[in-house]
N, CA, C and O atoms as CSV, one atom per row, in Angstrom:
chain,resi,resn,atom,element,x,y,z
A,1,UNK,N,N,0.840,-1.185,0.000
A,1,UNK,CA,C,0.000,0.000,0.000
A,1,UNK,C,C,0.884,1.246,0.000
A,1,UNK,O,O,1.844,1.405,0.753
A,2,UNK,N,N,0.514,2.004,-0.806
A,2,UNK,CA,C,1.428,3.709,-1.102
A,2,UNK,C,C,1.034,4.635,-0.005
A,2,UNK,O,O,-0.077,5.089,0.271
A,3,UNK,N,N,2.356,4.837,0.636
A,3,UNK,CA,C,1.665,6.190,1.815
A,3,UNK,C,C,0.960,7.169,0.889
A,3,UNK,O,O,1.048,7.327,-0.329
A,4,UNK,N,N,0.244,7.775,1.809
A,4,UNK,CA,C,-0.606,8.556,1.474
A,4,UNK,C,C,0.347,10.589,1.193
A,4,UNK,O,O,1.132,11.184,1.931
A,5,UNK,N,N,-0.018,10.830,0.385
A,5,UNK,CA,C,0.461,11.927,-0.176
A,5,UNK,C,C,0.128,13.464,-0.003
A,5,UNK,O,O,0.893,14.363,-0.352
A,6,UNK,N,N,-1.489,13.704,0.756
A,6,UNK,CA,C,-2.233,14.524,1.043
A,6,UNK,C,C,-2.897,14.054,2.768
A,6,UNK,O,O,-2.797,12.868,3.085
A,7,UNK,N,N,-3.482,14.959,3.679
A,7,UNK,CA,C,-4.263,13.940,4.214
A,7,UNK,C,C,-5.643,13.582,3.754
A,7,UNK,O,O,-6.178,13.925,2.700
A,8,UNK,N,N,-6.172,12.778,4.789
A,8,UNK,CA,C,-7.215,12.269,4.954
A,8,UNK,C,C,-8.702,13.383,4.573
A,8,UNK,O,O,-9.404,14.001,5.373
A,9,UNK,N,N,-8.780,13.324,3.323
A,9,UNK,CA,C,-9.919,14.240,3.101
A,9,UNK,C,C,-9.818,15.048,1.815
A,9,UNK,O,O,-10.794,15.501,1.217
A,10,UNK,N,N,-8.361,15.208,1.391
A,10,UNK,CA,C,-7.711,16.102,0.655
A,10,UNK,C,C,-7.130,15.373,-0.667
A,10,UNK,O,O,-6.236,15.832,-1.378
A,11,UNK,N,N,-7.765,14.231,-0.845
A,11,UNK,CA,C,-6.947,13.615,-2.039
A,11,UNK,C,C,-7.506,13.772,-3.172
A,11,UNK,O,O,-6.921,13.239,-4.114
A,12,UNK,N,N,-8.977,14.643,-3.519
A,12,UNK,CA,C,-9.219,15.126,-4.609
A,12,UNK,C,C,-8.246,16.433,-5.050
A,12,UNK,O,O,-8.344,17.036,-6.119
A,13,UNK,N,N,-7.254,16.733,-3.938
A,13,UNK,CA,C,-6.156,17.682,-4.837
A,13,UNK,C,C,-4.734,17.329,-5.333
A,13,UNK,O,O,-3.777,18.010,-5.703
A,14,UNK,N,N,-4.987,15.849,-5.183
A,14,UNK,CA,C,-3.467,15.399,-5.421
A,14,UNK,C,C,-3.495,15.377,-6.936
A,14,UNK,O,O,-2.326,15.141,-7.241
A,15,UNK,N,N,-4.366,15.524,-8.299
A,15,UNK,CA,C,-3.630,15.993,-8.995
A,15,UNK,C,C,-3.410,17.153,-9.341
A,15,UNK,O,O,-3.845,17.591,-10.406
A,16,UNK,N,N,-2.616,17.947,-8.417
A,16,UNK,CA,C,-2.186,19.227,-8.400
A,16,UNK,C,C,-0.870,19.023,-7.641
A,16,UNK,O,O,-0.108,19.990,-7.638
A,17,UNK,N,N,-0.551,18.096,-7.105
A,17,UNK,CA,C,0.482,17.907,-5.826
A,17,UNK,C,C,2.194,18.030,-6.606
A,17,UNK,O,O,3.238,17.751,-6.017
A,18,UNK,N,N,2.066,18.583,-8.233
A,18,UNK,CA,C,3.006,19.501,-8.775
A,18,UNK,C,C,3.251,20.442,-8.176
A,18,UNK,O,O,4.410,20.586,-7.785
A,19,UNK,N,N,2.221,21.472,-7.866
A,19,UNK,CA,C,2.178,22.755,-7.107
A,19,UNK,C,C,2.890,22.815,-6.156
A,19,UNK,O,O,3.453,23.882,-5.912
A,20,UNK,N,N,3.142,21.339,-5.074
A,20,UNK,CA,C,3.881,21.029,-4.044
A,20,UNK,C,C,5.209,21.002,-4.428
A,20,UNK,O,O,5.847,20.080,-4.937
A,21,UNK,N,N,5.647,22.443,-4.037
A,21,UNK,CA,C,7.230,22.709,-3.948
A,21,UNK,C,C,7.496,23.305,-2.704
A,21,UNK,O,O,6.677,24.148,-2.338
A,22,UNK,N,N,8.586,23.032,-1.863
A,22,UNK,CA,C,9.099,23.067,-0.685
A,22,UNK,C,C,9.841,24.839,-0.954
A,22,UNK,O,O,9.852,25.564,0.042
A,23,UNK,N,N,10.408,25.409,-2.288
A,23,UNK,CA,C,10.804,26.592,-2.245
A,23,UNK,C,C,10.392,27.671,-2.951
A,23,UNK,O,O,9.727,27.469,-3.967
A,24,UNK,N,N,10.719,29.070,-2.531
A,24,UNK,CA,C,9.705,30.131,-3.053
A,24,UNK,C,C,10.486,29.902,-4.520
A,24,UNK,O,O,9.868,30.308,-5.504
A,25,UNK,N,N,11.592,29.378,-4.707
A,25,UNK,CA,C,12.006,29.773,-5.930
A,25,UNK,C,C,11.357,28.556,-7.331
A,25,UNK,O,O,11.169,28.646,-8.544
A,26,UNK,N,N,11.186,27.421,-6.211
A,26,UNK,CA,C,10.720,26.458,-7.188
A,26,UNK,C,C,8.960,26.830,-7.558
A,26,UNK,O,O,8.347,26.347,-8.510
A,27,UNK,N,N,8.514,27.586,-6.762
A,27,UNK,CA,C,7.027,28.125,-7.120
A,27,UNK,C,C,7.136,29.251,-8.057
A,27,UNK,O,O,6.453,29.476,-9.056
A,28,UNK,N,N,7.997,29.841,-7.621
A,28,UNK,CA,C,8.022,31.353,-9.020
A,28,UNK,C,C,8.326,30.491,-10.277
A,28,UNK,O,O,7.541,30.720,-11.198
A,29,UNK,N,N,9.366,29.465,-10.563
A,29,UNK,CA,C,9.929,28.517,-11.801
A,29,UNK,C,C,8.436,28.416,-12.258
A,29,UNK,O,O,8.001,29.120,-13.169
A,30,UNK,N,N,7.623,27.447,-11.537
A,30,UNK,CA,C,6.637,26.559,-11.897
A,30,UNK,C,C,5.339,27.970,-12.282
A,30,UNK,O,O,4.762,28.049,-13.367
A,31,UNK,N,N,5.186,28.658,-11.459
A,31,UNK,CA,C,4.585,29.674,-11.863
A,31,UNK,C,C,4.890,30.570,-13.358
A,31,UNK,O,O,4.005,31.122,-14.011
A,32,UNK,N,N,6.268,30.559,-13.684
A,32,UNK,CA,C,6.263,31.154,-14.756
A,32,UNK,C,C,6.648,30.321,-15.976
A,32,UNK,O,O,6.845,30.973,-17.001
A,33,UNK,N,N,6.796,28.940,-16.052
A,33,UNK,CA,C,6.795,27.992,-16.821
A,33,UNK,C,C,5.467,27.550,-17.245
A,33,UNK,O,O,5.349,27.173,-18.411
A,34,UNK,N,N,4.273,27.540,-16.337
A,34,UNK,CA,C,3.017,26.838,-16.867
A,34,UNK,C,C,2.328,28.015,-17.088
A,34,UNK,O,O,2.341,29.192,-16.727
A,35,UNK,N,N,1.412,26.881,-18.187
A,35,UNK,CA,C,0.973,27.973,-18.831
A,35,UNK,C,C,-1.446,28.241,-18.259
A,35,UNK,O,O,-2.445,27.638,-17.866
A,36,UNK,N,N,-0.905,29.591,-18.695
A,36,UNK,CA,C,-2.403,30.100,-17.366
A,36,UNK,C,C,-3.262,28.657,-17.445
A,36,UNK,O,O,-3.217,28.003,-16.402
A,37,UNK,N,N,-3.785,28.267,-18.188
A,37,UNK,CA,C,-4.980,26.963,-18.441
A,37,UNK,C,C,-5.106,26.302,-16.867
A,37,UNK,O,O,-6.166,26.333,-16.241
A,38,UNK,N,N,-3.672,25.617,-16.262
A,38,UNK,CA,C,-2.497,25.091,-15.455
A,38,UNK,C,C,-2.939,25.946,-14.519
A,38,UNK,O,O,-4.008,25.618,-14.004
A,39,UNK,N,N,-2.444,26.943,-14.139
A,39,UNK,CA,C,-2.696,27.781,-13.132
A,39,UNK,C,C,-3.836,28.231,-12.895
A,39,UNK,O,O,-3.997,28.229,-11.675
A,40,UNK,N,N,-4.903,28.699,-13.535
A,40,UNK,CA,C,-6.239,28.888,-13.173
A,40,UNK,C,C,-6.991,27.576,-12.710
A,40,UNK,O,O,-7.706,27.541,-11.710
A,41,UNK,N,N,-6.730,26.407,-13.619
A,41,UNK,CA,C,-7.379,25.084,-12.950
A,41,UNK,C,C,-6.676,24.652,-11.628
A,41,UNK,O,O,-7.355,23.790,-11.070
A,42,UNK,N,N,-5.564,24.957,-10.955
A,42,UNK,CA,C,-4.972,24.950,-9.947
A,42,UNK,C,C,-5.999,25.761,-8.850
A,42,UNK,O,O,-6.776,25.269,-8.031
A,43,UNK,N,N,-5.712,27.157,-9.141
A,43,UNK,CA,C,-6.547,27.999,-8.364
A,43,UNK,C,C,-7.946,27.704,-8.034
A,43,UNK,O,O,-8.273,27.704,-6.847
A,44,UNK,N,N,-8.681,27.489,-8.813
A,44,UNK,CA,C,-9.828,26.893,-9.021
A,44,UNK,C,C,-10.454,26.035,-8.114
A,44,UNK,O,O,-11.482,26.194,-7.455
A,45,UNK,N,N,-9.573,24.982,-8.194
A,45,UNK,CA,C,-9.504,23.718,-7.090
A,45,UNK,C,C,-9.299,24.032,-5.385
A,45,UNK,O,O,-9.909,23.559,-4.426
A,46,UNK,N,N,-8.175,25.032,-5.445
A,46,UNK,CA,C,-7.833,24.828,-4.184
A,46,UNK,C,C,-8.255,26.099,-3.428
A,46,UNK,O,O,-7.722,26.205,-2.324
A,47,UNK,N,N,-9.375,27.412,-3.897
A,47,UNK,CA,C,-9.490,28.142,-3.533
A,47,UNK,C,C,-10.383,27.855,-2.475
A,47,UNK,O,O,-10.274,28.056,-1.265
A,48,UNK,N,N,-11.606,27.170,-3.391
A,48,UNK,CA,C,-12.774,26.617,-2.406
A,48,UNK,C,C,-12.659,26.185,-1.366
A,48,UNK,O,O,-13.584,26.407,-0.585
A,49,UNK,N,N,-11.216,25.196,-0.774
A,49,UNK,CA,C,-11.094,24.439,-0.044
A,49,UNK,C,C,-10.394,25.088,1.008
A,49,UNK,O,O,-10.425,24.560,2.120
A,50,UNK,N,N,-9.603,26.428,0.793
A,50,UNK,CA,C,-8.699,27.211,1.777
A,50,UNK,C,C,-9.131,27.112,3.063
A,50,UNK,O,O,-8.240,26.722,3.818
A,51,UNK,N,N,-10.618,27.416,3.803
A,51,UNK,CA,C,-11.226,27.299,4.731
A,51,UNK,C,C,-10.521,25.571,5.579
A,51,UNK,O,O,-9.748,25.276,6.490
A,52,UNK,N,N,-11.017,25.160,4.999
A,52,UNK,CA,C,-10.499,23.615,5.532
A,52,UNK,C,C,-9.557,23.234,5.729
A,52,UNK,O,O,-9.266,22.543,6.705
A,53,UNK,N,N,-8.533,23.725,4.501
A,53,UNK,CA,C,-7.240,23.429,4.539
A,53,UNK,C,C,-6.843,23.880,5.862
A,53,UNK,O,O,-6.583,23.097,6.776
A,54,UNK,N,N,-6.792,25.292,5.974
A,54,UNK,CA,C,-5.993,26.390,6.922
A,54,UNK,C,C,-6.602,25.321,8.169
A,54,UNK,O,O,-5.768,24.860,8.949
A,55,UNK,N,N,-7.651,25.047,8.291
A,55,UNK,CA,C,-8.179,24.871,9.540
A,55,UNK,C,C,-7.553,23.073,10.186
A,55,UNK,O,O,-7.567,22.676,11.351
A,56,UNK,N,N,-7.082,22.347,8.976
A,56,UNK,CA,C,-6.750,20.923,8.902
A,56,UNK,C,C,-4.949,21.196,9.275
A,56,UNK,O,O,-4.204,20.323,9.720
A,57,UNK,N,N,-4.575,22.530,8.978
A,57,UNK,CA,C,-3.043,22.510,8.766
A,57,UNK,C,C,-2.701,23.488,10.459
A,57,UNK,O,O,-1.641,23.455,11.085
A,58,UNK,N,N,-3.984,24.285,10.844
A,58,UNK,CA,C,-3.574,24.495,12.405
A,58,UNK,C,C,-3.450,24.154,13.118
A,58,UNK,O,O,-2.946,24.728,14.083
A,59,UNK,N,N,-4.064,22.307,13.069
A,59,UNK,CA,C,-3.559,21.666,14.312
A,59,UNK,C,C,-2.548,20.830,14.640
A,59,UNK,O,O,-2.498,19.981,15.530
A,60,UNK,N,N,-1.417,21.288,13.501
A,60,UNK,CA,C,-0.082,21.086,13.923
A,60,UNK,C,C,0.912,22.146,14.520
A,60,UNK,O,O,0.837,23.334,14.203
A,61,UNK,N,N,1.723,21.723,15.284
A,61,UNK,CA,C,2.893,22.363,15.892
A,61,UNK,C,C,3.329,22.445,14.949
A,61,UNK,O,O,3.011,21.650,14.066
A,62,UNK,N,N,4.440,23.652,14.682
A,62,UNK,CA,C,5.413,23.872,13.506
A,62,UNK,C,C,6.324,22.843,12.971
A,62,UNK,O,O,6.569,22.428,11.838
A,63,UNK,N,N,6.867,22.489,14.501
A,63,UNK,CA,C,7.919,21.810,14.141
A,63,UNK,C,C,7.504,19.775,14.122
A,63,UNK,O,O,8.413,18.945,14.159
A,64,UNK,N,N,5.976,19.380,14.059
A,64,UNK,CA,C,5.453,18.378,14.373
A,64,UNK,C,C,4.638,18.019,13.179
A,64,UNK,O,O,3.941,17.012,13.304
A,65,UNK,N,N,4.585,18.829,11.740
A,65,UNK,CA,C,3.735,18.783,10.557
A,65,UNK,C,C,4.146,17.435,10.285
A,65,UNK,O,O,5.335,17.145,10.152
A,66,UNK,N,N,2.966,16.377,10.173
A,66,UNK,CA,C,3.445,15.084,9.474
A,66,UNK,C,C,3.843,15.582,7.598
A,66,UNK,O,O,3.648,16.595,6.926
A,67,UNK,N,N,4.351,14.491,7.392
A,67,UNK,CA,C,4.313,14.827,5.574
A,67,UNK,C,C,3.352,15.180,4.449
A,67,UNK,O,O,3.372,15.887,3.442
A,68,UNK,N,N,2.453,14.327,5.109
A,68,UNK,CA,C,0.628,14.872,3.666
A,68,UNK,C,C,0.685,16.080,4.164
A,68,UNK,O,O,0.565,17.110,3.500
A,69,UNK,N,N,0.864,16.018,5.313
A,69,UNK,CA,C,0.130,18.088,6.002
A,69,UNK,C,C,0.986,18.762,5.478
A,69,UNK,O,O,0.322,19.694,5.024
A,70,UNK,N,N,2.523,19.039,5.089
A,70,UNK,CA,C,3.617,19.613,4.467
A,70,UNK,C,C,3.183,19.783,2.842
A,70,UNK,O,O,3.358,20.681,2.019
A,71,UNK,N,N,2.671,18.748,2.813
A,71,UNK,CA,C,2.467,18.693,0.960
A,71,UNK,C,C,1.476,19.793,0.982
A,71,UNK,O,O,1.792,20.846,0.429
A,72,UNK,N,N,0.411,19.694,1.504
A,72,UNK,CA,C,-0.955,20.311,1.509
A,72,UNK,C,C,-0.425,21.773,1.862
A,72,UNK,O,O,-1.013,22.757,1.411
A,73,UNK,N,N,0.654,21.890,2.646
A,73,UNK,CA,C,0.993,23.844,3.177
A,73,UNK,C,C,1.848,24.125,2.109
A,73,UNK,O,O,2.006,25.300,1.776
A,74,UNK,N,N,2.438,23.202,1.511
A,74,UNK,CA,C,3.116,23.648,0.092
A,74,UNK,C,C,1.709,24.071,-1.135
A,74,UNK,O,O,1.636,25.057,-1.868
A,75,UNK,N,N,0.887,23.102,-1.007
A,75,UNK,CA,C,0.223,23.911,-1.880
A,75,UNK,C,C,-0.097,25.295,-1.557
A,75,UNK,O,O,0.092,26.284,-2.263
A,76,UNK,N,N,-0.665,25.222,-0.262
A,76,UNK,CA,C,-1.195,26.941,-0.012
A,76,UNK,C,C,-0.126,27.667,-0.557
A,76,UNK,O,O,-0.354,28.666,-1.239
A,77,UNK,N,N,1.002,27.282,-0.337
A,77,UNK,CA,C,2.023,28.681,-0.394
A,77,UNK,C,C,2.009,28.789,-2.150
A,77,UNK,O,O,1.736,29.869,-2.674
A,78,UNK,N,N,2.262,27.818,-2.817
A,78,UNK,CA,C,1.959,27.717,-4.261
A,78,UNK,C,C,0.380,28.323,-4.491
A,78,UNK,O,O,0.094,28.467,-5.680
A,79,UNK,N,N,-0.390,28.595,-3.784
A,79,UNK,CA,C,-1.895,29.456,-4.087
A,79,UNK,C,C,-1.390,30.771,-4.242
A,79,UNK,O,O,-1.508,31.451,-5.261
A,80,UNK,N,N,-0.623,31.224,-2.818
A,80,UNK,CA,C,-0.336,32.568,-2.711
A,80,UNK,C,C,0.790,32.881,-3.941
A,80,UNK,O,O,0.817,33.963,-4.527
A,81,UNK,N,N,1.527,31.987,-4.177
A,81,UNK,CA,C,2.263,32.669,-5.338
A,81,UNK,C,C,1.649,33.002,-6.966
A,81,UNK,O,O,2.019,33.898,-7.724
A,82,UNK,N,N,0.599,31.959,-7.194
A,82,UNK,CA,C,0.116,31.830,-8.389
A,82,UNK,C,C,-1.180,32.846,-8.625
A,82,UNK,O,O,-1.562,33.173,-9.749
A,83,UNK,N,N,-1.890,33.363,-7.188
A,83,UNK,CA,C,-3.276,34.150,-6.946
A,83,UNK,C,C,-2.793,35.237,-7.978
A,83,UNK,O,O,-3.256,34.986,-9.091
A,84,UNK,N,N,-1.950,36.450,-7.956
A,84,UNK,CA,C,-1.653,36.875,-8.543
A,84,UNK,C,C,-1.943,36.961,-10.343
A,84,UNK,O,O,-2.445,37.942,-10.890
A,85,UNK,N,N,-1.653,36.137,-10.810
A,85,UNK,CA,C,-1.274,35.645,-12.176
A,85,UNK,C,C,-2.841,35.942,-12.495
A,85,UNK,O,O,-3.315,36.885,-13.128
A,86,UNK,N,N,-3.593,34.701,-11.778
A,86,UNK,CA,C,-5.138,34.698,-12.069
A,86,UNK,C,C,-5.943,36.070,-11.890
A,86,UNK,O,O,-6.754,36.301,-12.788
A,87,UNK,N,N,-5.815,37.222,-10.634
A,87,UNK,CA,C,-6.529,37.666,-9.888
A,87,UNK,C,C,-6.377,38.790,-10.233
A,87,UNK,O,O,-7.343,39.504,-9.968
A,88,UNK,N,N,-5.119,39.531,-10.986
A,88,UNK,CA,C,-4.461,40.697,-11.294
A,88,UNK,C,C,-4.055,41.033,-13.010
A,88,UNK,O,O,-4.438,41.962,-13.720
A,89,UNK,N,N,-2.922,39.619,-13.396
A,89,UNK,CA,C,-2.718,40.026,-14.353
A,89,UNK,C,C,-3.285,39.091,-15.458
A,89,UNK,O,O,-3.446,39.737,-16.493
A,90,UNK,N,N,-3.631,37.817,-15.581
A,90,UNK,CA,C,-4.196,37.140,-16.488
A,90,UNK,C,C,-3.362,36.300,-17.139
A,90,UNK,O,O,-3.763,35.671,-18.118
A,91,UNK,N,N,-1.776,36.159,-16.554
A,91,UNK,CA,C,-0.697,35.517,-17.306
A,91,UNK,C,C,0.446,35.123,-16.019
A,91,UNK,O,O,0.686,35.757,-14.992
A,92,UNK,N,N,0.856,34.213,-16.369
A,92,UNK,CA,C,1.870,34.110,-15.517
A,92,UNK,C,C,2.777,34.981,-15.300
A,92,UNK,O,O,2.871,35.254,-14.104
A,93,UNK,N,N,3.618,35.631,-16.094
A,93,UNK,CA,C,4.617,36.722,-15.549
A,93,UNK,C,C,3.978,38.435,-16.023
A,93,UNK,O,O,3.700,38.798,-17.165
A,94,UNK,N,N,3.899,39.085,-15.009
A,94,UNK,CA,C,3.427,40.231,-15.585
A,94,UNK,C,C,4.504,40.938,-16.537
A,94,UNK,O,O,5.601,40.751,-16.011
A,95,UNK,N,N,4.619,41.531,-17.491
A,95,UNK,CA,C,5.042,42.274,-19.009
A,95,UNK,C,C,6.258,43.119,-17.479
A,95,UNK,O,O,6.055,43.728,-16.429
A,96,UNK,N,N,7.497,42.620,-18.289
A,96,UNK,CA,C,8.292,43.330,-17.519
A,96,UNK,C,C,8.776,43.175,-16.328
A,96,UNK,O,O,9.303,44.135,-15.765
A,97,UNK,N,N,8.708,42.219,-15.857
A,97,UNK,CA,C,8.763,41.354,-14.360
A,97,UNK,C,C,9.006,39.921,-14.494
A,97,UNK,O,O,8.044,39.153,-14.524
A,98,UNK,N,N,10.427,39.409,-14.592
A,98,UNK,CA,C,11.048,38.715,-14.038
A,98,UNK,C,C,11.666,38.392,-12.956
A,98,UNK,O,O,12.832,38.542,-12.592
A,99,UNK,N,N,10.356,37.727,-12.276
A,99,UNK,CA,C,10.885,37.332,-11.303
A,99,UNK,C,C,12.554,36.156,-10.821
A,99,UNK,O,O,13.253,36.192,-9.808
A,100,UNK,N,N,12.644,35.318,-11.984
A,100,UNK,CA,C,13.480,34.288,-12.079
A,100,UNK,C,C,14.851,35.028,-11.932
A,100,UNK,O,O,15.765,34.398,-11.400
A,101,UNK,N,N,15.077,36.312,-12.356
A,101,UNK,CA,C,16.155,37.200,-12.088
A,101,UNK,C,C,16.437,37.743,-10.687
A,101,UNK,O,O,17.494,38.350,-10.516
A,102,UNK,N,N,15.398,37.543,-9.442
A,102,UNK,CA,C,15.988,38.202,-8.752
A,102,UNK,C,C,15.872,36.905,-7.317
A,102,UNK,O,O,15.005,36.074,-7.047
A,103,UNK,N,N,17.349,37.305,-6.581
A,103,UNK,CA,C,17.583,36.212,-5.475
A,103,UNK,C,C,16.556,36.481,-4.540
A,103,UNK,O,O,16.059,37.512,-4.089
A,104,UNK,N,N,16.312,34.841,-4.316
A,104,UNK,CA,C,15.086,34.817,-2.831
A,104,UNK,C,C,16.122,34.534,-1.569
A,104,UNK,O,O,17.031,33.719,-1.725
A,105,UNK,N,N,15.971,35.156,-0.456
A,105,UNK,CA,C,16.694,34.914,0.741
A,105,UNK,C,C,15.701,34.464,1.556
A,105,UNK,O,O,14.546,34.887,1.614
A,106,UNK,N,N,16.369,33.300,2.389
A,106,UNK,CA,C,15.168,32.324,3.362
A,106,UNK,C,C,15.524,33.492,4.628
A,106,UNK,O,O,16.630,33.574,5.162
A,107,UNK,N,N,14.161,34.490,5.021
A,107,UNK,CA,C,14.464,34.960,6.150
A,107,UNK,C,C,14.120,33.954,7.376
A,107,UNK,O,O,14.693,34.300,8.409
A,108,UNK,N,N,13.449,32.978,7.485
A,108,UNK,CA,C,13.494,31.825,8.097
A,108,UNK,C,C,14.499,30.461,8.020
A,108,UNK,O,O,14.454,29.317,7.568
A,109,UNK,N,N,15.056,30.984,8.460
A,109,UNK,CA,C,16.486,29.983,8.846
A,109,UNK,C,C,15.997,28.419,8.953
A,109,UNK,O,O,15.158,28.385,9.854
A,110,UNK,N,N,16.162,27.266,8.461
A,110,UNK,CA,C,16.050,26.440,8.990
A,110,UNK,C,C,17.005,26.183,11.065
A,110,UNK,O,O,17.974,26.800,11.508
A,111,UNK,N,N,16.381,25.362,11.580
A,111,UNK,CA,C,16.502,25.627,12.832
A,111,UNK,C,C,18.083,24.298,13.112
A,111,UNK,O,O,17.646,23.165,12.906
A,112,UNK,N,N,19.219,24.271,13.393
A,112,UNK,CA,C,19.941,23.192,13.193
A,112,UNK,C,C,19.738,21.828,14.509
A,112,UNK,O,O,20.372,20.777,14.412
């Protein structure tokens, strides 16, 4: 049997679980590589569900997130990067804004 990839409730978004990238830089890539179709059917899916999500992903400790729950907060953060595209400009990179050009710094340190 395949561990499970999302939790318990959430596996009508696993085909989206592309979206699930661990860095801001691998979400801006994926954000400005796919094309809108991709990103609006993304948004689409996982907007409705934000309520639940947020509320399924607060009852972990930070440092205690099992793995489906990690996948699932990677998507949110992949919502917040892609909302944009859909909500503002209608395309993945707005005319003149490359993002892929400029360095992301983790102001959250991993903890050693």
């Amino acid at each position: 049997m395949s561990e499970r990839q999302l939790p318990e409730g959430f596996q009508d978004l696993e085909p989206y679980l592309e979206w699930s990238l661990a860095t801001d830089r691998e979400r801006s890539i994926k954000r400005q590589t796919s094309p809108m179709t991709k990103i609006t059917a993304f948004y689409h899916a996982i907007v409705p569900r934000m309520d639940e999500i947020l509320a399924h992903l607060e009852q972990y400790p930070l440092e205690q997130v099992p793995a489906d729950a990690q996948s699932l907060f990677y998507l949110t953060l992949s919502l917040a990067k892609i909302a944009p595209a859909v909500e503002m400009y209608g395309e993945p990179v707005p005319e003149g804004l490359d993002a892929l050009r400029l360095e992301n710094i983790d102001i959250y340190p991993t903890r050693g």
